[in-house]
C-alpha beads as a LAMMPS data file, in Angstrom:
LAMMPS data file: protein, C-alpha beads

79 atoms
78 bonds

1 atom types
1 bond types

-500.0 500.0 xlo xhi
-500.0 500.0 ylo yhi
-500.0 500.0 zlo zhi

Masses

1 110.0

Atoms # bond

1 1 1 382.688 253.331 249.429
2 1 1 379.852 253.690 246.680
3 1 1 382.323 256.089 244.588
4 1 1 385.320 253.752 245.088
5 1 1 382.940 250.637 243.941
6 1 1 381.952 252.972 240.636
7 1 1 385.501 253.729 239.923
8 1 1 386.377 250.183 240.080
9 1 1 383.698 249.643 237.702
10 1 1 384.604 252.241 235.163
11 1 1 388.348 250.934 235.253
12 1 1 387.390 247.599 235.141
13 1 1 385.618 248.479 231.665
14 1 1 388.350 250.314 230.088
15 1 1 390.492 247.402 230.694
16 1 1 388.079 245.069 229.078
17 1 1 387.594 247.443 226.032
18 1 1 391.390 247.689 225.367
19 1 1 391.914 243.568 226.126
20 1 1 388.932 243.435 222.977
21 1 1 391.147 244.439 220.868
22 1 1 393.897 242.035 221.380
23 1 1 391.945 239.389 221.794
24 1 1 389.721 239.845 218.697
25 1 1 392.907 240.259 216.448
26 1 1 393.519 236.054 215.469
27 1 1 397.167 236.726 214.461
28 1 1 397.908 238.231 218.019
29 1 1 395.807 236.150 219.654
30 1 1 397.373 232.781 218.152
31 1 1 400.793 233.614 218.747
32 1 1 399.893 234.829 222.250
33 1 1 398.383 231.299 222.397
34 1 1 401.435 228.973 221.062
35 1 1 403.522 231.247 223.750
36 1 1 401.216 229.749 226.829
37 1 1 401.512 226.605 224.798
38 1 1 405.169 226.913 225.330
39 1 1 404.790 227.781 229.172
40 1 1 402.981 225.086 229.968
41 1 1 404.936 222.776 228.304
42 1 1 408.141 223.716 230.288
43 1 1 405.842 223.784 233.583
44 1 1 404.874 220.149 232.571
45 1 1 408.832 219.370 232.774
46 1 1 408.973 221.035 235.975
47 1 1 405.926 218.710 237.236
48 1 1 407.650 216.031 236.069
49 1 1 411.171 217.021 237.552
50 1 1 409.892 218.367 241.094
51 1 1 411.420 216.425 244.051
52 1 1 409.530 218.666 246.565
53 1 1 405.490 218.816 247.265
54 1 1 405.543 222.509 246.987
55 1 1 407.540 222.466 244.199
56 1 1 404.391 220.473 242.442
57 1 1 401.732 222.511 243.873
58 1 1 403.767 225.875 242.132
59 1 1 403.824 224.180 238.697
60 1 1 399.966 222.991 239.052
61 1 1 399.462 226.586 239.828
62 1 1 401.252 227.569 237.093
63 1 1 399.126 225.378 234.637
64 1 1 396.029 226.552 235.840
65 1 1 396.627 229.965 235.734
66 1 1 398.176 229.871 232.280
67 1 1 395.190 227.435 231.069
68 1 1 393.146 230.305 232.491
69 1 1 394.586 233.058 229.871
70 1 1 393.681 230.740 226.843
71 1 1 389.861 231.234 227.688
72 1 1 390.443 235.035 228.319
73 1 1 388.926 235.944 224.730
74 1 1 385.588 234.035 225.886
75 1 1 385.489 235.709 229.352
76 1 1 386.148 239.189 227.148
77 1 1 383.826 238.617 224.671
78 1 1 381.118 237.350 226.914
79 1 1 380.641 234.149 226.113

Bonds

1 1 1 2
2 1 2 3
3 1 3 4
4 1 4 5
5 1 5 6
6 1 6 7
7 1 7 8
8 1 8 9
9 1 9 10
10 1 10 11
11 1 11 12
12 1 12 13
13 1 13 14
14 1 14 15
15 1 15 16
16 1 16 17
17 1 17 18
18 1 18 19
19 1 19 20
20 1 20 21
21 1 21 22
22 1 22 23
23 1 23 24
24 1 24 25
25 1 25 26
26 1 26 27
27 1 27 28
28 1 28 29
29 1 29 30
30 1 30 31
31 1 31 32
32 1 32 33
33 1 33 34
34 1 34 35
35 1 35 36
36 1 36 37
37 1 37 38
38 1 38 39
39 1 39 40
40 1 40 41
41 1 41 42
42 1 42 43
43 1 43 44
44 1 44 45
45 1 45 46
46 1 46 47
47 1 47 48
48 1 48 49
49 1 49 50
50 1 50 51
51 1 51 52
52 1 52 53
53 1 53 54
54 1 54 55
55 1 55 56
56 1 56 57
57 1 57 58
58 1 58 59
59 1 59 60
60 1 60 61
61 1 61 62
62 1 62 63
63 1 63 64
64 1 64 65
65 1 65 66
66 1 66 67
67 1 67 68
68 1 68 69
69 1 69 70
70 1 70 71
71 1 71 72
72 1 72 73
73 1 73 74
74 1 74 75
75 1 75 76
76 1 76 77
77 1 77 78
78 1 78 79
């Protein structure tokens, strides 16, 4: 259990080293931004359109979420 929690660990900061770069390079970075930009717009329309509940609740979801990934350079960069 202790070794599986330490490999977790390890992983978890090689992923986190290799996001650094991405998210510390502003050209990437803004064009990976206008893209959510994009996705949330078109799950706005989908909000908009729904006719269902669950429908509604899957495009809220889908805001969040994407919302989320534009504060991923803070959460990587510790702030």
């Amino acid at each position: 259990m202790v070794l599986a929690r330490l490999q977790h660990q390890a992983n978890k900061g090689s992923v986190v080293m290799s996001l650094k770069s991405f998210v510390n390079n502003k050209p990437e970075w803004d064009a990976f931004c206008q893209e959510l930009d994009v996705w949330i717009e078109e799950q706005h329309k989908r909000l908009e359109q729904s006719e269902h509940v669950v429908e509604m609740h899957r495009a809220q979801g889908a805001i969040y979420t994407l919302r989320r990934l534009k504060f991923l350079r803070d959460k990587i960069n510790g702030s």
